[in-house]
C-alpha positions as CSV (number, residue, x, y, z in Angstrom):
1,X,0.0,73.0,-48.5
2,X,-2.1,70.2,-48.7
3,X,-6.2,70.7,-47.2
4,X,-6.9,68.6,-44.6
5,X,-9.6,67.1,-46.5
6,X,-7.2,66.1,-48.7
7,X,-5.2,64.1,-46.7
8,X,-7.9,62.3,-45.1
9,X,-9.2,61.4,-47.9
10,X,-5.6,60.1,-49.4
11,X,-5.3,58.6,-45.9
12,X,-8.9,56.8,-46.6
13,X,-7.9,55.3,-50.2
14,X,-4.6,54.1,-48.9
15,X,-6.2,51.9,-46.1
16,X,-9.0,51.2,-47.5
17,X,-7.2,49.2,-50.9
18,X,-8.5,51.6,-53.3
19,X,-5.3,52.9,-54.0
20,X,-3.8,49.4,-54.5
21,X,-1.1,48.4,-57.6
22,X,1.6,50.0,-59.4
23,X,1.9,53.4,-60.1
24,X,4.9,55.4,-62.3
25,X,6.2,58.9,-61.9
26,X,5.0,61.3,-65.0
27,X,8.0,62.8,-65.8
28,X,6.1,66.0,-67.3
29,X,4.3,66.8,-64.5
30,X,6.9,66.4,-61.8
31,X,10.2,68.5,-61.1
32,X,12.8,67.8,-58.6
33,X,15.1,71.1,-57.6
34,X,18.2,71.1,-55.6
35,X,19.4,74.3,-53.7
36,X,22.8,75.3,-51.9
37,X,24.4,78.1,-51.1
38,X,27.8,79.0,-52.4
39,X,30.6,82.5,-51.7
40,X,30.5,81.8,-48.7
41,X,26.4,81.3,-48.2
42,X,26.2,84.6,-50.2
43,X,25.1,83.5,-53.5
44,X,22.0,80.8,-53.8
45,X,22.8,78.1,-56.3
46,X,19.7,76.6,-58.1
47,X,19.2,73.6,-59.9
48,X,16.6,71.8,-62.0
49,X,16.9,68.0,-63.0
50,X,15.4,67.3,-66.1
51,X,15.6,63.8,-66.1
52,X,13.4,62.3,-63.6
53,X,12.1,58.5,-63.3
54,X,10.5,56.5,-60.5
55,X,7.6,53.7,-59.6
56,X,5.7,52.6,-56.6
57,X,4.1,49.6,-55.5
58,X,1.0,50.1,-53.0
59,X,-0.5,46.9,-51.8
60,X,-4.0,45.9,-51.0
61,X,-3.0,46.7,-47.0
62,X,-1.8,50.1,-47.5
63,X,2.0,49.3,-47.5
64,X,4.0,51.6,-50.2
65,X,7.4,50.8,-51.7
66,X,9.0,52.6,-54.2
67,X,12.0,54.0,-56.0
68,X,12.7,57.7,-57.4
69,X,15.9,58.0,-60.0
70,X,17.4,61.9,-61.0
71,X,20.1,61.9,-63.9
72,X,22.8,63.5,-62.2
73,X,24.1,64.8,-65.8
74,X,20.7,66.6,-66.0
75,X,21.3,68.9,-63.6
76,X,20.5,71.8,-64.8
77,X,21.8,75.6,-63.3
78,X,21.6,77.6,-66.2
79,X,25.4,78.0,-65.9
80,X,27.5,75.4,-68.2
81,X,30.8,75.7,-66.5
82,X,29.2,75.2,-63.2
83,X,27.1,72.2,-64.7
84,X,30.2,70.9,-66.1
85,X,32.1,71.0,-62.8
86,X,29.4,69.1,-60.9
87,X,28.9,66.4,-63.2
88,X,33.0,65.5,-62.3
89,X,34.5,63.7,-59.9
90,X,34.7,67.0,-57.6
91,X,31.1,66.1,-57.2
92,X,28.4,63.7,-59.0
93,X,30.7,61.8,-61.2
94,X,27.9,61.5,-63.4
95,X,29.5,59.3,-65.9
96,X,30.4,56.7,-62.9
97,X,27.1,57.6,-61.3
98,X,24.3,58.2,-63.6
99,X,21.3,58.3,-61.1
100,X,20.8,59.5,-57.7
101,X,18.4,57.2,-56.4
102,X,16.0,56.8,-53.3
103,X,14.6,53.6,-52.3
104,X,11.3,53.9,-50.4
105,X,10.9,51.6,-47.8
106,X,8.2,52.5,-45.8
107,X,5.7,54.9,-45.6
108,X,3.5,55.8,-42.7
109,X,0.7,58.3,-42.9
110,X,1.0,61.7,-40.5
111,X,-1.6,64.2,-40.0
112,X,0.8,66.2,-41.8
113,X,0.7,63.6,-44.9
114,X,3.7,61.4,-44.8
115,X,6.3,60.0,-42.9
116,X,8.8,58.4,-45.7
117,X,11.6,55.9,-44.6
118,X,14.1,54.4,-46.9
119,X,17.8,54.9,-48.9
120,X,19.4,57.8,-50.1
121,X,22.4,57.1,-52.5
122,X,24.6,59.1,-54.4
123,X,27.7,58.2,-55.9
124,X,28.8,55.3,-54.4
125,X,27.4,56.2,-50.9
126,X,24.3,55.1,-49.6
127,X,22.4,56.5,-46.1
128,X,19.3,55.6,-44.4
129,X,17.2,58.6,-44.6
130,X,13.4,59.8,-43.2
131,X,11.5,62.8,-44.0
132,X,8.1,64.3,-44.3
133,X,6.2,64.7,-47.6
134,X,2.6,65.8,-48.5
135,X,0.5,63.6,-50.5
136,X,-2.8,63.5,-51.7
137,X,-5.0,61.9,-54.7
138,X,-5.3,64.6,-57.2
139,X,-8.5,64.9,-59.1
140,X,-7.5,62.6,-62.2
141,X,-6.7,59.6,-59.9
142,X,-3.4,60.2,-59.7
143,X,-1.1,60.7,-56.5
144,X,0.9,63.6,-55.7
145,X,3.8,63.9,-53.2
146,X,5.9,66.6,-52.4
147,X,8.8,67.2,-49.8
148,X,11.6,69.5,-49.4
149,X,14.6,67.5,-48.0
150,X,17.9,68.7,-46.5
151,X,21.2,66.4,-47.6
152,X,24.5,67.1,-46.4
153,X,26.3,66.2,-49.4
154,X,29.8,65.2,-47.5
155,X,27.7,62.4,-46.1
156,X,28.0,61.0,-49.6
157,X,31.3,61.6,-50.3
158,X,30.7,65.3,-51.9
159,X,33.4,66.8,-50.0
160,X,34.8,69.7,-53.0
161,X,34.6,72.8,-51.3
162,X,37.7,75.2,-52.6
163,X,38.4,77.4,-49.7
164,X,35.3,76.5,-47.7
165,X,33.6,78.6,-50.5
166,X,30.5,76.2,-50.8
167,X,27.8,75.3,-48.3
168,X,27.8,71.5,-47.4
169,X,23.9,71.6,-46.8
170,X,21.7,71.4,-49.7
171,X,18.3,71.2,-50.2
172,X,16.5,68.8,-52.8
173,X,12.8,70.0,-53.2
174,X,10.2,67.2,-55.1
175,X,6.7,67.4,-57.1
176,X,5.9,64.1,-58.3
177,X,2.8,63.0,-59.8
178,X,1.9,58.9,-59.5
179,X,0.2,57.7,-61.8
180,X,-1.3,54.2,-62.0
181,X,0.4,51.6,-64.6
């Protein structure tokens, strides 16, 4: 959980211009983890992608924009035949649909850090989507953001789900570290 003092003081930087011009997403210090549920919500599924990319744009008035990328084929469940079977057309189609992408469109600061508006697609499918995030300037200058956001995956055309075995709600959890560049 992010201190108040925290976020008023990310708050501060991003009206007052300081935090102004392009930033990029460290890969190495940022981790984005999806979670479901599968036997019939009995046994958690976790994943970890290792391949991560994204960029922001904050302008001299405070407005963000931005884009995150995950490499579907990097998900990562420490289980090969189940990594195998989501990277097909049952579910990411990873060689059809390398990235998952999210488009940030607008950000609006909350007390509780951030209100993030923009793009979710995956596969072929893209939604509008908004959720809440925590940010705050770390103590290197950089920017961190994290959010736990729930996706049901039929919404993007993820519909597999052998003898309603599978939960159809997943949860994608982000760390990502901004840095300026």
């Amino acid at each position: 959980m992010t201190a108040p003092s925290q976020q008023a003081a990310w708050q501060a930087q991003l009206a007052d211009g300081s935090l102004a011009g392009n930033w990029r997403l460290d890969p190495a210090r940022s981790t984005a983890t999806l979670r479901s549920k599968s036997m019939w919500g009995l046994v958690p599924v976790k994943g970890v992608f290792r391949d991560l990319d994204g960029s922001a744009t904050i302008s001299a008035t405070g407005e963000v924009t931005g884009r995150i990328t995950l490499a579907t084929g990097s998900l990562d469940t420490k289980n090969a035949r189940r990594d195998k079977h989501l990277r097909s057309e049952d579910f990411f189609l990873s060689e059809k649909f390398p990235v998952i992408t999210f488009t940030l469109d607008k950000l609006t600061p909350a007390s509780t850090g951030a209100v993030l508006s923009g793009t979710l697609t995956v596969r072929d499918h893209s939604r509008p989507i908004t959720f809440n995030a925590e940010a705050s300037p770390a103590g290197d200058g950089d920017v961190v953001l994290d959010a736990t956001i729930q996706v049901d995956r039929s919404e993007y055309g993820l519909n597999w789900n052998k003898l309603g075995m599978v939960s159809m709600h997943n949860t994608i959890t982000i760390h990502t570290v901004f840095t300026r560049g």
